[in-house]
C-alpha positions as CSV (number, residue, x, y, z in Angstrom):
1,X,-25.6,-44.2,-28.7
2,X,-26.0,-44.5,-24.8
3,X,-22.6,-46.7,-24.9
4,X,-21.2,-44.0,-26.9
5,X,-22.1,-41.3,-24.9
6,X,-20.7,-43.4,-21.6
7,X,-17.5,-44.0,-23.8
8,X,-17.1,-40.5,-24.1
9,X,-17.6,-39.2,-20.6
10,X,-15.6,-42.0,-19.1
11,X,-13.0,-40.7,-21.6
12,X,-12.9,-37.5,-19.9
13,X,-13.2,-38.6,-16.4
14,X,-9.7,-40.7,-16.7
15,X,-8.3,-37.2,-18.7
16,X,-9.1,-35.1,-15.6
17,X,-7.9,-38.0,-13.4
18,X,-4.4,-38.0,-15.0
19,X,-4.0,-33.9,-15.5
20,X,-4.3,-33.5,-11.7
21,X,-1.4,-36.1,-11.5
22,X,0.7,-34.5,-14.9
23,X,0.2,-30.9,-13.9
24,X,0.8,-29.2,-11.1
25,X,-2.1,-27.1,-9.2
26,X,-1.4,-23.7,-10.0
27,X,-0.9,-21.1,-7.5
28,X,-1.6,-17.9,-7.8
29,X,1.5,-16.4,-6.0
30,X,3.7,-19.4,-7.0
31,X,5.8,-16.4,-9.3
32,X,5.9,-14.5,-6.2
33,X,7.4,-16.7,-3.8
34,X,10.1,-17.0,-6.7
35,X,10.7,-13.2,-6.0
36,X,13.6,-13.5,-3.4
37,X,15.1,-10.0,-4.1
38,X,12.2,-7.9,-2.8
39,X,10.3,-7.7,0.4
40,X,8.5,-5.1,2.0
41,X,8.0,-3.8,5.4
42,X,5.0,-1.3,6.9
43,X,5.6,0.6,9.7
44,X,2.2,1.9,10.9
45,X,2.0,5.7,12.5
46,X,2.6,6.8,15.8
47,X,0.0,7.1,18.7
48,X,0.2,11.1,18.5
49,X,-0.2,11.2,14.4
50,X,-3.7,9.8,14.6
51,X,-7.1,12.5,15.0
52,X,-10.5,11.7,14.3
53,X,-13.5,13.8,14.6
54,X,-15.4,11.4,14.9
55,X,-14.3,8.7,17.6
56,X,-17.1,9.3,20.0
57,X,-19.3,7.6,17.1
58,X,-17.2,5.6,16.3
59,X,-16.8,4.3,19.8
60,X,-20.9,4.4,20.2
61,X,-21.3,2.0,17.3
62,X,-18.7,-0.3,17.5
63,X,-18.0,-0.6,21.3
64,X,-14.7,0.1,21.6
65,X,-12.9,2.2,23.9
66,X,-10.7,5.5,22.1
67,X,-7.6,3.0,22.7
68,X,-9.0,-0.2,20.7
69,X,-10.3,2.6,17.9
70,X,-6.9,3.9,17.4
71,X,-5.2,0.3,17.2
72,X,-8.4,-0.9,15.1
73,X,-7.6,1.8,12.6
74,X,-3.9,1.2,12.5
75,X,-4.2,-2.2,11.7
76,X,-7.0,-1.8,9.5
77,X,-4.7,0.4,7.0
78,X,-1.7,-2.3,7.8
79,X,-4.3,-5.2,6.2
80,X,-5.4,-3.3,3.2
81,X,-2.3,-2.6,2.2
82,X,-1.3,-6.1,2.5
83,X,-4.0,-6.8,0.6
84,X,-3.2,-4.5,-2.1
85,X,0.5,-6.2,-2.8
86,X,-0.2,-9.8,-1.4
87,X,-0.3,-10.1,-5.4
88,X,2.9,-8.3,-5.9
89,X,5.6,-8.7,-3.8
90,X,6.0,-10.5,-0.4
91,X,5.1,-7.8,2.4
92,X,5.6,-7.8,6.2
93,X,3.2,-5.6,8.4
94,X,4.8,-4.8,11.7
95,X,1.2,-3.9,13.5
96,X,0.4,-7.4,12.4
97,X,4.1,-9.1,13.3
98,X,4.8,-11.1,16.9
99,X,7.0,-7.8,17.2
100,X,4.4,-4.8,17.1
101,X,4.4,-5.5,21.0
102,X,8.0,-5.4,21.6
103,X,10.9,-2.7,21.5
104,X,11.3,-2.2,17.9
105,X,8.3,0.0,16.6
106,X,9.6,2.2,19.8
107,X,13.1,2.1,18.3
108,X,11.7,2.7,14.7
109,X,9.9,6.0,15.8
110,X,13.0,6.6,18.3
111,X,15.2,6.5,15.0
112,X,13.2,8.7,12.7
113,X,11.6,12.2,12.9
114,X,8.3,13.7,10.9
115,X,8.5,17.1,8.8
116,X,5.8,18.7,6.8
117,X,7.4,19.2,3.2
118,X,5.7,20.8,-0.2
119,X,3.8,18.3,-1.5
120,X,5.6,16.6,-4.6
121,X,4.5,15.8,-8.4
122,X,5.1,12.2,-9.0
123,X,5.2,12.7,-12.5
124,X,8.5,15.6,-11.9
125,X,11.6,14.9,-13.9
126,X,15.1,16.0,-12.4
127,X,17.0,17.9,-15.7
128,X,20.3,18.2,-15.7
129,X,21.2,21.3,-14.4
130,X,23.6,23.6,-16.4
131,X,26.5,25.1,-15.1
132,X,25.5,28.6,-15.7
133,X,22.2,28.0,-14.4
134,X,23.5,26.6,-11.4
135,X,25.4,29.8,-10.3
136,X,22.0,31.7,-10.6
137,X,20.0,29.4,-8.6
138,X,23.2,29.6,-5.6
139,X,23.1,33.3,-6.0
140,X,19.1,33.1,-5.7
141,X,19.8,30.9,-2.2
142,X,22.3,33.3,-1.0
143,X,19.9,35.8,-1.6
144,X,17.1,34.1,-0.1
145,X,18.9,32.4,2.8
146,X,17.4,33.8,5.5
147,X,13.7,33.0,4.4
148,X,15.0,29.6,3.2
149,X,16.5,29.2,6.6
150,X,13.3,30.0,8.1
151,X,11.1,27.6,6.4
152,X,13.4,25.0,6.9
153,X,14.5,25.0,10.6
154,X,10.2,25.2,11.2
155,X,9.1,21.8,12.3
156,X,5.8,21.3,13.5
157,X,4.2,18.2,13.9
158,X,0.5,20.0,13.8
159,X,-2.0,20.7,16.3
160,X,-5.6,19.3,17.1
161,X,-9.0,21.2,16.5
162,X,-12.2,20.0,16.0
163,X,-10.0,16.4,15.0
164,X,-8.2,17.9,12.9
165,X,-4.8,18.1,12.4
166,X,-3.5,21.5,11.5
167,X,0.1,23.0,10.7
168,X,1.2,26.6,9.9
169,X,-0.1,28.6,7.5
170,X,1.4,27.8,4.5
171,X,0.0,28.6,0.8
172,X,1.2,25.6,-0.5
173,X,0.3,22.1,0.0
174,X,2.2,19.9,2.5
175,X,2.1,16.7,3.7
176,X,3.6,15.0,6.6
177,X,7.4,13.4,5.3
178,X,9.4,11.0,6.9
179,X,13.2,11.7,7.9
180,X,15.3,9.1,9.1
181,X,17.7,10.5,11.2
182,X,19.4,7.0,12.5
183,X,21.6,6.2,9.5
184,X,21.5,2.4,10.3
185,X,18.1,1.9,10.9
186,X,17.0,0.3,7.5
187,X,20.6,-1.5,7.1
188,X,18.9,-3.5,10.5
189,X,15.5,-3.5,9.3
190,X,16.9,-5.5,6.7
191,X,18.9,-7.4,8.6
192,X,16.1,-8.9,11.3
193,X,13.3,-9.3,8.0
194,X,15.3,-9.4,4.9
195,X,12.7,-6.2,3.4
196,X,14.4,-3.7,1.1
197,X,11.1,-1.3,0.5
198,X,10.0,0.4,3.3
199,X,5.9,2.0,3.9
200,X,6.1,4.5,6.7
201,X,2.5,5.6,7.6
202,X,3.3,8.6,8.7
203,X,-0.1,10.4,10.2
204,X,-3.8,9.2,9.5
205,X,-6.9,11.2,10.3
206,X,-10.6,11.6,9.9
207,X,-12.1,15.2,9.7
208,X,-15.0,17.1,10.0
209,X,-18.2,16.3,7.5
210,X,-19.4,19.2,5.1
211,X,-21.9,19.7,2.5
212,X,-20.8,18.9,-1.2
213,X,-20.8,21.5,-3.7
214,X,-23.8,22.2,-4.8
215,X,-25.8,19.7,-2.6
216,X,-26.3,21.3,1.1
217,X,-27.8,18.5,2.3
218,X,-25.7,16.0,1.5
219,X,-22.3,15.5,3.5
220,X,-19.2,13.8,3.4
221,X,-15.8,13.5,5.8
222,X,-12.2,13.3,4.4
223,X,-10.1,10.8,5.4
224,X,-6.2,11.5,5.1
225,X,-2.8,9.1,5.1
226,X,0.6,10.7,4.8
227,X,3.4,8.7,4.0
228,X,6.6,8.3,2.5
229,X,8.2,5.3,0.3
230,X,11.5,4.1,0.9
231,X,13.9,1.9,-0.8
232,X,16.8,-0.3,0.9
233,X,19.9,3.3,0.3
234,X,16.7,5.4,2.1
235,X,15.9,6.8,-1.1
236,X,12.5,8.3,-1.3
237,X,10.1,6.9,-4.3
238,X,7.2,7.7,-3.3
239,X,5.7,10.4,-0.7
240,X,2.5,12.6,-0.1
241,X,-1.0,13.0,1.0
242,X,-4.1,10.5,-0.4
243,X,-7.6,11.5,0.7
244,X,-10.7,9.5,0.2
245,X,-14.6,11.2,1.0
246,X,-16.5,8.9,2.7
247,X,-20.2,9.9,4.4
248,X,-20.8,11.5,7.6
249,X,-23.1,8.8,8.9
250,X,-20.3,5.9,8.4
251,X,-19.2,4.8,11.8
252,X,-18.6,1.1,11.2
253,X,-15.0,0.2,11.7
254,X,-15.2,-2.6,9.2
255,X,-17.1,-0.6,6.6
256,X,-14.4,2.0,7.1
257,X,-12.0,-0.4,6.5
258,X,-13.3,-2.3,3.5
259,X,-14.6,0.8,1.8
260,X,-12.6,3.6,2.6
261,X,-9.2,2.4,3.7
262,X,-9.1,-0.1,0.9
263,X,-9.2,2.9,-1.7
264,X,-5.7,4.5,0.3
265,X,-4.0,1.3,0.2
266,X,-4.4,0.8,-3.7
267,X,-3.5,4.2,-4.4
268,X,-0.2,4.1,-2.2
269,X,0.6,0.6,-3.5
270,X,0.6,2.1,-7.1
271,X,4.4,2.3,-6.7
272,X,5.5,-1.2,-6.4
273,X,7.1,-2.7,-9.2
274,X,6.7,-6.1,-11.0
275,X,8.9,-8.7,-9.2
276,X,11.8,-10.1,-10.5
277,X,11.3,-13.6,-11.5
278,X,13.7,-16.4,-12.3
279,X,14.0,-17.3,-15.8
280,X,13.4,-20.7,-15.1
281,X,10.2,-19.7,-13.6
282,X,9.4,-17.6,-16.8
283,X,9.8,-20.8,-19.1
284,X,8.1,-22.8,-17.1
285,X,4.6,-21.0,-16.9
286,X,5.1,-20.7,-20.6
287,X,5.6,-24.3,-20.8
288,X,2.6,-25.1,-18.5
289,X,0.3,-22.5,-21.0
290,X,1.7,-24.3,-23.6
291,X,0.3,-27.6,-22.5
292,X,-2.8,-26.0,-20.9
293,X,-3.8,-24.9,-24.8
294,X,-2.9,-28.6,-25.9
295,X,-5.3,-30.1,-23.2
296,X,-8.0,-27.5,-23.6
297,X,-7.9,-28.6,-27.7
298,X,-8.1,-32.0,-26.6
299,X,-11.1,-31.9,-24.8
300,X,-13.1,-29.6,-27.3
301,X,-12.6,-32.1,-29.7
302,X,-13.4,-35.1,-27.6
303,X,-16.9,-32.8,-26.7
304,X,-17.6,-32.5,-30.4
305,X,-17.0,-36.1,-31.4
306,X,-19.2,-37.4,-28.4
307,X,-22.0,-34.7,-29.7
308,X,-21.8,-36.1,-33.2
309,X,-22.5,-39.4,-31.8
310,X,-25.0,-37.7,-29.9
């Protein structure tokens, strides 16, 4: 029984031995790097598009001077949203590249220009318009031109109370938009890092704690990220405003990070799409399942045997 028993375990130890030789280790992002169509870039926001209420805390707790805050945070949403599609799609952060020092994030923010816009339904579907109905809506803008004209030549980038970032009085909701304005600026971002989506972080504050509803003693900050999704022709797929409550005793950078920040990222990364993957790359994963099954058959049964001899 005992020579049975080290029959059958020396059995499995030479089976292990030679499927680490057969099969190749599998990696987890082995379909990704297969995925040479799409790459995407983060831009992180500018200097001015950052308010906090609470950086004199923040600065208490952790340390840090207002400066090292402000970078801390930018690269803090930079990594969770790296985190959030390092499963994805292959993603380049420029607060994290050997560039963030250099002349392009100042030629990036030279080359575009921030507008608050209505904010926009994700789940809105352009109709066909019918010809009739398209002379009414031009007679309803001629109509309306000068109000339209208004509302659109107004661009304010917001002002600061109480950290805060406030813009005019409008009764809709708006978020900060992103408007390129140099028409060749994505045609060389692709050029220098081969990336065809485009994140721009647009603004990024933390406000003032208040008291939940119904619960006066118990308070909780907002945090807020605007930004705008852009493919490689500068179309926009995705754009707005996420906001994330977070308690008014949390000054820990990292916590803010990992807890807060992480909950932006995954939200704004809901956009990316699957990658496209080789078809050889298909049939080979189904090949390697394939004999995964076999071997995992093989070894129940060589488990049972040895426990009937057992």
């Amino acid at each position: 029984m005992v020579k049975n028993i080290f029959f059958s375990l020396f059995f499995l130890f030479s089976f292990f031995s030679s499927l680490g030789q057969s099969v190749p280790k599998y990696d987890q992002f082995e379909v990704y790097k297969q995925d040479q169509d799409n790459k995407i870039l983060i831009s992180p926001f500018e200097n001015t598009m950052y308010a906090s209420a609470i950086d004199n805390e923040i600065a208490e707790y952790n340390r840090l001077d207002y400066s090292s805050i402000k970078k801390e945070m930018k690269k803090g949403i930079s990594e969770q949203i790296l985190l959030s599609i390092s499963d994805k799609t292959p993603a380049i952060s420029l607060e994290h590249h050997k560039d963030s020092n250099s002349q392009i994030l100042n030629y990036i923010y030279n080359s575009i220009g921030l507008k608050y816009e209505k904010m926009k339904s994700k789940d809105t579907i352009e109709l066909e318009i019918k010809k009739t109905d398209l002379i009414k809506e031009r007679l309803n803008k001629f109509v309306h031109q000068t109000n339209l004209h208004h509302e659109k030549a107004k661009y304010d980038r917001g002002n600061l109370n109480n950290g805060e970032i406030h813009t005019s009085n409008y009764s809709e909701e708006r978020f900060m938009n992103v408007i390129i304005k140099n028409p060749n600026l994505l045609e060389e971002l692709n050029n220098k890092y081969r990336t065809n989506y485009y994140i721009f972080v647009n603004e990024f504050h933390i406000g003032r704690a208040f008291s939940k509803p119904g619960n006066i003693y118990l308070k909780e900050r907002q945090l807020s990220t605007h930004y705008t999704v852009l493919n490689q022709r500068g179309k926009e797929l995705d754009a707005g405003v996420i906001r994330v409550q977070m308690p008014e005793d949390v000054y820990s950078i990292n916590k803010i990070k990992r807890d807060y920040i992480s909950l932006i990222a995954k939200e704004l990364c809901s956009f990316i799409p699957g990658p496209k993957v080789e078809k050889a790359t298909l049939v080979k994963e189904a090949e390697d399942n394939k004999k995964s099954k076999n071997q995992r058959k093989i070894i129940h049964g060589i488990l049972e045997l040895s426990l009937i001899h057992i």
